[in-house]
C-alpha positions as CSV (number, residue, x, y, z in Angstrom):
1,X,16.7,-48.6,58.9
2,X,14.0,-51.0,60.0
3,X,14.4,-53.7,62.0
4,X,14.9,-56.1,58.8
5,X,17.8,-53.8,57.7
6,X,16.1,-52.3,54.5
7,X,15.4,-49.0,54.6
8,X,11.5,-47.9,54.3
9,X,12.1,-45.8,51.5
10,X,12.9,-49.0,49.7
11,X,10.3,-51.3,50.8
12,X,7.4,-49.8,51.8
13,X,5.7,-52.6,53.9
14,X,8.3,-53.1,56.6
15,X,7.3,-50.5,58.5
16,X,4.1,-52.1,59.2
17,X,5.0,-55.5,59.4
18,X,3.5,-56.1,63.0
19,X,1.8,-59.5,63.8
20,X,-0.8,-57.5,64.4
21,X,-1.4,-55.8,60.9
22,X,-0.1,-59.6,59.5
23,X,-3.5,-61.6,61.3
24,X,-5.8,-58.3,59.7
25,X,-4.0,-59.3,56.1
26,X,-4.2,-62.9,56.9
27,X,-8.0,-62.3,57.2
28,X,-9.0,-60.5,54.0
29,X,-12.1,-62.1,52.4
30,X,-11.2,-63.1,48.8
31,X,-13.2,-60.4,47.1
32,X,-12.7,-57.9,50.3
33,X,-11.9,-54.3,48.9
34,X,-9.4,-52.6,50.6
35,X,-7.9,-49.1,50.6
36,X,-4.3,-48.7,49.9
37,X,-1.4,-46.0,49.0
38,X,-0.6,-45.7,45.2
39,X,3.1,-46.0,46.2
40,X,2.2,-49.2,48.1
41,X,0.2,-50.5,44.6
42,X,3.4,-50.0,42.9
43,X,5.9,-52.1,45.0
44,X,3.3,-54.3,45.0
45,X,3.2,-54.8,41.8
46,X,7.5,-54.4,41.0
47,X,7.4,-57.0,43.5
48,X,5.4,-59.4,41.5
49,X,7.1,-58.4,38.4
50,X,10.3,-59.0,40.0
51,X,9.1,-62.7,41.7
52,X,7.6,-63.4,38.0
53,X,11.1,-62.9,36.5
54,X,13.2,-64.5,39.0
55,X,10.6,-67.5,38.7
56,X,11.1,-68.0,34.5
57,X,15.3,-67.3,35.1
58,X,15.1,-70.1,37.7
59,X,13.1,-72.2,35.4
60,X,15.2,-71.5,32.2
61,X,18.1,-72.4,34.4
62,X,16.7,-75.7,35.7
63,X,15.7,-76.7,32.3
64,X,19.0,-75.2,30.3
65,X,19.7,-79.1,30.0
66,X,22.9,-80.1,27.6
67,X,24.3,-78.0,25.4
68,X,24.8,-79.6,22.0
69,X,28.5,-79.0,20.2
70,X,28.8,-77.0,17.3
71,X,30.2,-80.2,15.4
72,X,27.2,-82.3,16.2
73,X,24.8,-79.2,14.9
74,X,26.8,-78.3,11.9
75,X,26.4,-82.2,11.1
76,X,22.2,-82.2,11.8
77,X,22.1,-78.5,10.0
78,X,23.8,-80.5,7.0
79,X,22.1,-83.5,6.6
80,X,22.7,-86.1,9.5
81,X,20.2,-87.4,10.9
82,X,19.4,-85.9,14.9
83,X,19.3,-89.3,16.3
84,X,22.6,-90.3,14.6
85,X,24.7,-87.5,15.3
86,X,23.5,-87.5,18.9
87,X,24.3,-90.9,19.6
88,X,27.8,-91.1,18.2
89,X,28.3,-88.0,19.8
90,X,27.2,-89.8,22.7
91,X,29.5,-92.5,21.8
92,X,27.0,-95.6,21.8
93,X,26.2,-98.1,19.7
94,X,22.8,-98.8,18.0
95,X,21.9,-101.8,20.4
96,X,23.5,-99.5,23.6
97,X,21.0,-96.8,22.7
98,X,18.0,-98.9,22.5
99,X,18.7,-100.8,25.1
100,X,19.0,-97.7,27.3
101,X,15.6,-96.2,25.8
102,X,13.6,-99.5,25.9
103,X,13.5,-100.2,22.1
104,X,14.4,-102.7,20.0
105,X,17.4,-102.4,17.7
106,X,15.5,-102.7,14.7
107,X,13.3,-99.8,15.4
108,X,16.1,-97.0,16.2
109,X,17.5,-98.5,12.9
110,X,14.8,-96.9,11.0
111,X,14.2,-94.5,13.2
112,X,17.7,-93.4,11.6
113,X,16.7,-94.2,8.2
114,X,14.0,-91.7,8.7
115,X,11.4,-93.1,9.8
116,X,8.8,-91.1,12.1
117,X,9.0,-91.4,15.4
118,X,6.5,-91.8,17.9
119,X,6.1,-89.2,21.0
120,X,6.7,-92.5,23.2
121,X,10.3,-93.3,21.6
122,X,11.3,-89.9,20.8
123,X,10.9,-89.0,24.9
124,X,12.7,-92.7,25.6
125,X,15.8,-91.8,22.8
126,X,16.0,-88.1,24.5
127,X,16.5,-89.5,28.5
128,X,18.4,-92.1,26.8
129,X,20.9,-89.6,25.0
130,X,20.6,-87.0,27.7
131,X,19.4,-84.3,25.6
132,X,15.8,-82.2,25.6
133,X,13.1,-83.7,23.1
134,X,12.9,-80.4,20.9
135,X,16.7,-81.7,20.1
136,X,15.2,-84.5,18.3
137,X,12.2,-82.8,16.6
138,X,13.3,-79.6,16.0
139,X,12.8,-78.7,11.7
């Protein structure tokens, strides 16, 4: 065991983790080439794998946002309009809704009619309703 508590065998730059040999790394020129054990290569580059994954599960995690009931989707996936069945799902009113994303009645009115909507009141309806975007654009 090193002085870390991993064992070398399992990470291979421990060993020579001195803050000596860390001011030589520190000082690599950025096209500097250097010589280095295949073995070291490859943890190198598990470890950046590894970091890579961790980093996109974190994200995914972050950004999981609100889960939609089954209910509200089997509604959308037969016909309700998105904005609709999210906001009695949400339990608000028309004039609660836009008042909470900044528009005017009338507009989220035919917004659920079917009109188009903008990118501007598609972002203000999702904070307002709590939900991602792509759950109010999405096919």
């Amino acid at each position: 065991m090193t002085r870390r508590g991993f064992a070398e065998a399992q990470d291979p730059f421990i060993h020579d983790a001195s803050p000596r040999s860390l001011r030589r790394v520190k000082n690599f020129a950025p096209r500097q080439k250097v010589r280095i054990e295949a073995r070291v290569l490859q943890a190198l580059i598990d470890r950046a794998d590894m970091s890579e994954d961790v980093r996109a599960f974190d994200a995914a995690k972050a950004n999981a946002g609100v889960l939609v009931p089954g209910e509200v989707m089997d509604r959308i996936w037969n016909g309700a309009n998105r904005v609709t069945a999210l906001r009695e799902w949400r339990g608000l009113k028309q004039g609660e809704l836009a008042a909470a994303a900044g528009l005017s009645q009338a507009y989220v009115c035919e917004i659920e009619k079917g009109k188009n909507i903008s990118a501007r009141a598609a972002k203000a309806l999702a904070k307002a309703l709590a939900v991602d975007v792509g759950d109010l654009l999405a096919g």
